[in-house]
C-alpha angles and dihedrals in degrees: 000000000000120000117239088252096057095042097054085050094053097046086053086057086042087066093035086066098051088048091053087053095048093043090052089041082050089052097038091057107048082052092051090057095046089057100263109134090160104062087028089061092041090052100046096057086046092055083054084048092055087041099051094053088052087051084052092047085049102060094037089064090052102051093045083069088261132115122254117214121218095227119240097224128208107227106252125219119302104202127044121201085233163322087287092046089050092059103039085063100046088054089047090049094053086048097062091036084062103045084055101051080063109050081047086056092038085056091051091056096051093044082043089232092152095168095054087045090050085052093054091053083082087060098040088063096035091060089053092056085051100048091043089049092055091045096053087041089055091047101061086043081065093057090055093064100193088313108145093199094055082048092058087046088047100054079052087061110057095037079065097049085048095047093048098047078054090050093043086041090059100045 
């Protein structure tokens, strides 16, 4: 059984997570409409990702005798200045998501809820993989400069890296 603490905090990750896929499907979007398949696609497998872990977190909730919240969600933006500013959010959000998971594990120590802080280490490593994902996506954005041809290289790209963790995925 949670305790009433831990549920409130997981239910506050719970809508962190939704946030995080609206937030990507926001993203993937206005990239879809600048041309960008590529990071659209990516983005777009990244917001059912987010959504995915909210769904986990969910159920969780649920079968630990609590009560899981659909979260009510603010719209996020809907255009971005560019491919760099994308990115540069999507690194700061992980960040805080991170930041997050473990203050939410930090509160399972202290309550001595060791099951529900054995379930988080998914999403601990799960958050480095994320971080370390944005921050090798911004760093070959680096490599571009402002080139428009590297750019369209670049969305390629990342249609292929997105092709190939479905097809992983699916393996």
């Amino acid at each position: 059984m949670l305790s009433e603490k831990i549920e409130t905090a997981l239910n506050q990750q719970i809508e962190l997570e939704g946030a995080s896929s609206q937030y990507y499907l926001a993203m993937a979007s206005w990239a879809e409409t600048q041309g960008m398949n590529g990071i659209s696609t990516f983005l777009y497998k990244h917001s059912d990702e987010e959504r995915m872990h909210m769904l986990k977190l969910m159920k969780y909730v649920n079968e630990r005798g609590g009560q899981a919240v659909v979260p009510t969600l603010k719209a996020p933006p809907k255009s971005f200045k560019g491919v760099k500013e994308v990115f540069d959010l999507v690194l700061e959000h992980e960040v805080k998501v991170s930041t997050e998971i473990n203050k939410l594990v930090g509160i399972c120590v202290k309550e001595g809820d060791y099951t529900t802080q054995n379930f988080l280490q998914w999403y601990v490593s799960e958050q480095i993989e994320e971080e370390a994902l944005a921050r090798k996506i911004l760093d070959k954005l680096k490599l571009l400069g402002g080139d428009k041809g590297n750019l369209y290289l670049f969305d390629r790209d990342l249609e292929t890296l997105a092709a190939a963790e479905a097809e992983a995925e699916g393996a």
